[in-house]
VOPAMAR-841691 format. One line per field, with one value per residue (C-alpha): residue number from 0; residue in one letter; y, z, x. Coordinates in steps of 0.02 Angstrom, whole numbers, plus 50000, padded with zeros to 5 digits. Layout:
! VOPAMAR-841691
seq <- NUM/...
type <- A/...
y <- Y/...
z <- Z/...
x <- X/...
//
This chain:
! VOPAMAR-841691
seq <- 0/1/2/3/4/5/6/7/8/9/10/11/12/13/14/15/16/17/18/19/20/21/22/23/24/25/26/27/28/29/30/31/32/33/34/35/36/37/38/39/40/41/42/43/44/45/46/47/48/49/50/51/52/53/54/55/56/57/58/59/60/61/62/63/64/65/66/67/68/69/70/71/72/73/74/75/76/77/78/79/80/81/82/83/84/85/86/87/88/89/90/91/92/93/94/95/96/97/98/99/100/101/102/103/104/105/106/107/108/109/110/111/112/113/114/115/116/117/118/119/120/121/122/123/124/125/126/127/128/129/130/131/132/133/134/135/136/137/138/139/140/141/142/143/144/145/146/147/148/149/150/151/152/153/154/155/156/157/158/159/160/161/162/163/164/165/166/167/168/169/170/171/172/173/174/175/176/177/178/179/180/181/182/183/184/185/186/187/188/189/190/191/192/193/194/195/196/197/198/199/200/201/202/203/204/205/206/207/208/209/210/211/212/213/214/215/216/217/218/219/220/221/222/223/224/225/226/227/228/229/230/231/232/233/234/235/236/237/238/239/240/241/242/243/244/245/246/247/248/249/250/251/252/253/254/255/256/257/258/259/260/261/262/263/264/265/266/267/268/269/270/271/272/273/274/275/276/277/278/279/280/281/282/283/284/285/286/287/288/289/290/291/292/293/294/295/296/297/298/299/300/301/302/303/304/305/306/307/308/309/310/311/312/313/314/315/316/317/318/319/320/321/322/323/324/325/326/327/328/329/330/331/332/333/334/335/336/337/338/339/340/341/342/343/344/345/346/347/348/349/350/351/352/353/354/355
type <- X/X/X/X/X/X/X/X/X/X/X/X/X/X/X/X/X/X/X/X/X/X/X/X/X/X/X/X/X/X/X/X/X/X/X/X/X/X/X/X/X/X/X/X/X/X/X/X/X/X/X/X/X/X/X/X/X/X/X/X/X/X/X/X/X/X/X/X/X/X/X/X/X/X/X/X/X/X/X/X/X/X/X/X/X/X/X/X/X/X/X/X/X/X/X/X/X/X/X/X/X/X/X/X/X/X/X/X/X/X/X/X/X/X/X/X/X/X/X/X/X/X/X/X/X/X/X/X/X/X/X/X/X/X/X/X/X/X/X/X/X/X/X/X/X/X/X/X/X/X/X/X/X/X/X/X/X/X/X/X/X/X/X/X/X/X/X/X/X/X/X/X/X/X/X/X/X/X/X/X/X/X/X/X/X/X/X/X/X/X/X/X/X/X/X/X/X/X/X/X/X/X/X/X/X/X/X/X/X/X/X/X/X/X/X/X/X/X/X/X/X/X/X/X/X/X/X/X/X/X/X/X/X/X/X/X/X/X/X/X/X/X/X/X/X/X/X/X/X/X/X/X/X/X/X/X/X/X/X/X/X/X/X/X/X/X/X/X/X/X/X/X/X/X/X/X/X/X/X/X/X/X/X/X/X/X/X/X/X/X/X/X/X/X/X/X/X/X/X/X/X/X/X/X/X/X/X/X/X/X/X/X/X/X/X/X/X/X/X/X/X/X/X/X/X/X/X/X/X/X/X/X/X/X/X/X/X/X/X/X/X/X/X/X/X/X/X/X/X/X/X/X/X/X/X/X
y <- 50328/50278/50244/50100/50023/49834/49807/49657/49504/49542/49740/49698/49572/49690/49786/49930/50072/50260/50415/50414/50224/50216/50327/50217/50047/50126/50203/50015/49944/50080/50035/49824/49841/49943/49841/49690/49732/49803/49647/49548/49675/49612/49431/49459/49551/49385/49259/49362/49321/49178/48984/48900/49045/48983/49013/49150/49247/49173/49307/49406/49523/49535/49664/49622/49725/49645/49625/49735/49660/49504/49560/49621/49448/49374/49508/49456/49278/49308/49437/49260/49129/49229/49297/49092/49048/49154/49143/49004/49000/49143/49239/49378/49457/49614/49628/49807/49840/49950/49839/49733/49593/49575/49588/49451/49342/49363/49312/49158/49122/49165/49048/48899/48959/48988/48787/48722/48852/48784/48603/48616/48723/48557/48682/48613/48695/48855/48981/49082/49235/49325/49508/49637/49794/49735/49609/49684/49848/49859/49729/49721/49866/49865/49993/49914/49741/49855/49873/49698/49664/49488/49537/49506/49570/49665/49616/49704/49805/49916/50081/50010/50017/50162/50046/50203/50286/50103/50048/50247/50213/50036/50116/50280/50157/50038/50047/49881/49803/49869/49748/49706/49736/49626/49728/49581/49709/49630/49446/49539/49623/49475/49367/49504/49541/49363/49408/49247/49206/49135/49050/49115/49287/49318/49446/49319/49287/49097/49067/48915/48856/48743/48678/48654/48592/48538/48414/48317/48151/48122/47963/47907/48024/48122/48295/48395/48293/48295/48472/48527/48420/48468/48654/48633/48523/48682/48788/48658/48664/48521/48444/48420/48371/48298/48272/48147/48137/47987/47877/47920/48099/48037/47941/48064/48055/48007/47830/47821/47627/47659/47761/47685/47625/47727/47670/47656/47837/47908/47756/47872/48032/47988/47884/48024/48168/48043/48065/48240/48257/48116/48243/48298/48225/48203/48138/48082/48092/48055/48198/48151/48356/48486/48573/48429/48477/48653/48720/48656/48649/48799/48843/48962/48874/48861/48797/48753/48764/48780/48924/48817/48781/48943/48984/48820/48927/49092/48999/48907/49068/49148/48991/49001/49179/49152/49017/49138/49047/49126/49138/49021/49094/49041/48998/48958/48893/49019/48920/48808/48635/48572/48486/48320/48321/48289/48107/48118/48113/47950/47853/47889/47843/47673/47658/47666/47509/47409/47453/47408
z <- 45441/45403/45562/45521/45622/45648/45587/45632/45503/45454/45399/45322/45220/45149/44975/44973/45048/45036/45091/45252/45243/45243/45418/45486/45463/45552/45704/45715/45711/45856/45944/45917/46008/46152/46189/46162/46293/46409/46385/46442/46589/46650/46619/46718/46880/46871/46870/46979/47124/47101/47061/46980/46868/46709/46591/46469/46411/46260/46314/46464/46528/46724/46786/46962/47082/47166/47344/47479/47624/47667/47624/47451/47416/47496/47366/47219/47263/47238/47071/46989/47032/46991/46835/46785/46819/46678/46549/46415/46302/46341/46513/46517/46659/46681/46845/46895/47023/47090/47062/46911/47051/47146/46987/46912/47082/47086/46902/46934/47077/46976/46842/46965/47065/46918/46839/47022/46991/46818/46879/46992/46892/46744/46628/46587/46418/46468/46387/46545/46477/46626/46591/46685/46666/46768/46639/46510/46415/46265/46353/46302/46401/46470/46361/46219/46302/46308/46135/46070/45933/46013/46174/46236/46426/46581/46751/46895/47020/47012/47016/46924/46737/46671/46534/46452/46412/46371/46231/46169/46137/46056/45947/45904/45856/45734/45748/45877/45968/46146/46271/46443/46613/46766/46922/47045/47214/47289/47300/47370/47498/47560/47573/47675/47770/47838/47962/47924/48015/47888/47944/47815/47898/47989/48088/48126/48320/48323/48515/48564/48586/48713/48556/48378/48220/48062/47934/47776/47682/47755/47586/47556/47678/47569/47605/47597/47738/47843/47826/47879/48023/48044/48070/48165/48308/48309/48380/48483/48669/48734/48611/48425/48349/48174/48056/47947/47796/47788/47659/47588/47560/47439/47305/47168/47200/47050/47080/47250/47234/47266/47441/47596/47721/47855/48005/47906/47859/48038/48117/47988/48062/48243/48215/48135/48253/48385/48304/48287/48463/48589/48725/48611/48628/48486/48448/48270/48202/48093/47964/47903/47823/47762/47947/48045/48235/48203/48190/48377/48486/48623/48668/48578/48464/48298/48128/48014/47847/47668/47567/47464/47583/47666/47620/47715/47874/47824/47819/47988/48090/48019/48073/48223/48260/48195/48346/48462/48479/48479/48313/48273/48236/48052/48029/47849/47748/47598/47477/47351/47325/47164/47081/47093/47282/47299/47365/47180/47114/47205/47171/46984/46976/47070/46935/46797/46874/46883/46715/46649
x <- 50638/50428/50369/50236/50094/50085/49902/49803/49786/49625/49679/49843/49772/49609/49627/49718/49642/49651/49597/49469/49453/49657/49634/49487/49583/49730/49603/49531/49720/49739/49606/49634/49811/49756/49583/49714/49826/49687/49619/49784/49809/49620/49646/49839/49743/49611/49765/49865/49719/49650/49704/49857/49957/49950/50102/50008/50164/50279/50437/50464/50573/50599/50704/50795/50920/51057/51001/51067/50986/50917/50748/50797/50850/50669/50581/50687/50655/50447/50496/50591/50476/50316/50388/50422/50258/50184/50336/50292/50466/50606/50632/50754/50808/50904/51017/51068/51193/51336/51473/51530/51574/51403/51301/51406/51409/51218/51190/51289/51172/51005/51042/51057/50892/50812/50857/50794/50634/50614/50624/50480/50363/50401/50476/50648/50662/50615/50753/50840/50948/51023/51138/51167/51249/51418/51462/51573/51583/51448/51323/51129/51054/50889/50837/50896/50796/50626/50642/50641/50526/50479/50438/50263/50266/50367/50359/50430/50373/50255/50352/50477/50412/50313/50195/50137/50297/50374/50244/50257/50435/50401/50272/50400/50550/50473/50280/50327/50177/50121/50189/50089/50157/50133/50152/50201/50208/50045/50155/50300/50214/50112/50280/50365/50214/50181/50318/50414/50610/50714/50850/50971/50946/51079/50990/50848/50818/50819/50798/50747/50563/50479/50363/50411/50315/50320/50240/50265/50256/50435/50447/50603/50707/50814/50916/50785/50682/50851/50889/50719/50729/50888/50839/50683/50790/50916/50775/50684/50723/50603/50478/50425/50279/50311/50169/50165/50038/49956/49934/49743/49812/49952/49840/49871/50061/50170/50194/50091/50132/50299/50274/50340/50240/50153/50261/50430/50406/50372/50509/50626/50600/50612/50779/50834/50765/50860/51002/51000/50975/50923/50852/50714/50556/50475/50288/50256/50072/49981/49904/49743/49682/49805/49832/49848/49888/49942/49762/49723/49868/49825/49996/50110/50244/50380/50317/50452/50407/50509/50460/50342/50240/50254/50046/49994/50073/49991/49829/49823/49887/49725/49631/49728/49658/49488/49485/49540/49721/49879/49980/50113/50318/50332/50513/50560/50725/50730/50850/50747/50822/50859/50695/50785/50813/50619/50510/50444/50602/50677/50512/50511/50698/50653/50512/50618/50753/50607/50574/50759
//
């Protein structure tokens, strides 16, 4: 079989060539792909540590194993929702595993983490294809996956994907475009190295504490509000302090009109605090700057946080020590809620029955 080069636009299109120009267009067709994707790999590193990721990648391929441990699954977790961020139109993820049963129990799980992911990131069309190689006898491999014409970008790991070898074999079985690779190990490692206690962990020590906090805009009191406040009384042995954003901090919300009161939000968390357990005391404040309290209180204590807010934590314990204070327990639920169980949510659905 001719093994032929994908030239750029601007060569394809020129008069036929020959000879030492034919060679020259195909060094400068050479050369366009590989400044190209050294070019993407620079812009990736930039996004990768700085602001907002930015979805710069049409069709991805992420490749995931099933989780062994508890902290597999917390790694995988970071691998999904960083891959989303980037991936404009089609995500594929391969799913390797030991056993036909736990790579098919865990696909069945990714594809409802991954809807919830896709909710929240506002990407509701966003094509999710999930295989693995426990599904069925002649499944898509992941070699065969690497080799996709239409694929723009990898991301995994970085020990995971040899980029060199992989765009040598694109290039050897149909002259197919170099793809870029997104090593995503520097967001694992900072999620497992913040030393967070997730409740899901099963190993996790969750002994009681004299002080517990947490914060939030606590509007409309849904599910999510309840189980957070659910799991932050479970390791509270004497007192909570609840934070509770106040109202100049929620102008830019989606239908800010529609937030509840000041008082009727923090009358809803102690009524239901009270509930959860009477002999808890609990003082409700109000938050007037992103920390609130948690940046100042001298004694050691719990923060309860939910895994999207888990880099508000990271950033008052190092506040906390730059003060000369004594770091905060991060305790975290790891499950993401679906993108409808949100204060956003409710107040855009009340929106629209006015509307009616």
């Amino acid at each position: 079989m001719n093994k032929k080069l994908l030239l750029p636009s601007n060569i394809v299109s020129s008069p036929i060539l020959s000879g030492i120009s034919t060679a020259l267009a195909i060094i400068v067709g050479i050369v366009t792909i590989i400044g190209v994707s050294c070019h993407h790999k620079h812009v990736i590193h930039r996004i990768d540590t700085t602001k907002k990721k930015v979805s710069t990648v049409h069709i991805g391929l992420l490749r995931i194993h099933v989780p062994e441990k508890f902290q597999d699954l917390v790694k995988n977790d970071v691998l999904v929702a960083k891959t989303m961020e980037f991936v404009s139109q089609k995500l594929i993820i391969y799913v390797s595993g030991r056993e036909n049963h736990e790579v098919i129990n865990y696909i069945s799980e990714l594809y409802t983490m991954t809807w919830d992911i896709a909710g929240k990131l506002d990407k509701p069309f966003l094509d999710i294809r999930i295989v693995g190689n426990g599904l069925s006898k002649g499944c898509t491999s992941w070699d065969e996956l690497m080799l996709r014409p239409d694929l723009n970008a990898v991301f995994a790991e970085d020990a995971v994907v040899d980029v060199q070898h992989l765009n040598a074999q694109r290039f050897q079985q149909d002259g197919l475009y170099a793809v870029t690779y997104y090593p995503l190990a520097m967001h694992v490692e900072r999620r497992l190295a913040a030393g967070v206690i997730y409740f899901e962990n099963e190993h996790a020590d969750l002994t009681p504490h004299d002080l517990v906090i947490l914060g939030g805009t606590f509007d409309h009191l849904h599910n999510g509000h309840k189980k957070l406040l659910s799991l932050a009384v479970s390791i509270c042995a004497k007192r909570m302090i609840v934070g509770v954003t106040a109202d100049s901090m929620l102008k830019e919300k989606a239908h800010a009109e529609l937030l509840e009161p000041m008082e009727k939000r923090k009358s809803a968390v102690r009524a239901y605090i009270a509930f959860l357990n009477p002999h808890v005391i609990a003082d409700i404040v109000t938050i007037e700057d992103p920390f609130g309290p948690a940046v100042v209180i001298p004694e050691s204590a719990a923060m309860v946080v939910s895994t999207e807010t888990l880099s508000g934590a990271s950033k008052i314990n190092s506040i906390r020590v730059d003060s000369g204070l004594p770091k905060l327990h991060i305790f975290a639920c790891r499950r993401t809620e679906s993108s409808t169980l949100s204060s956003s949510c409710i107040r855009a659905k009340i929106a629209a029955s006015r509307n009616r």
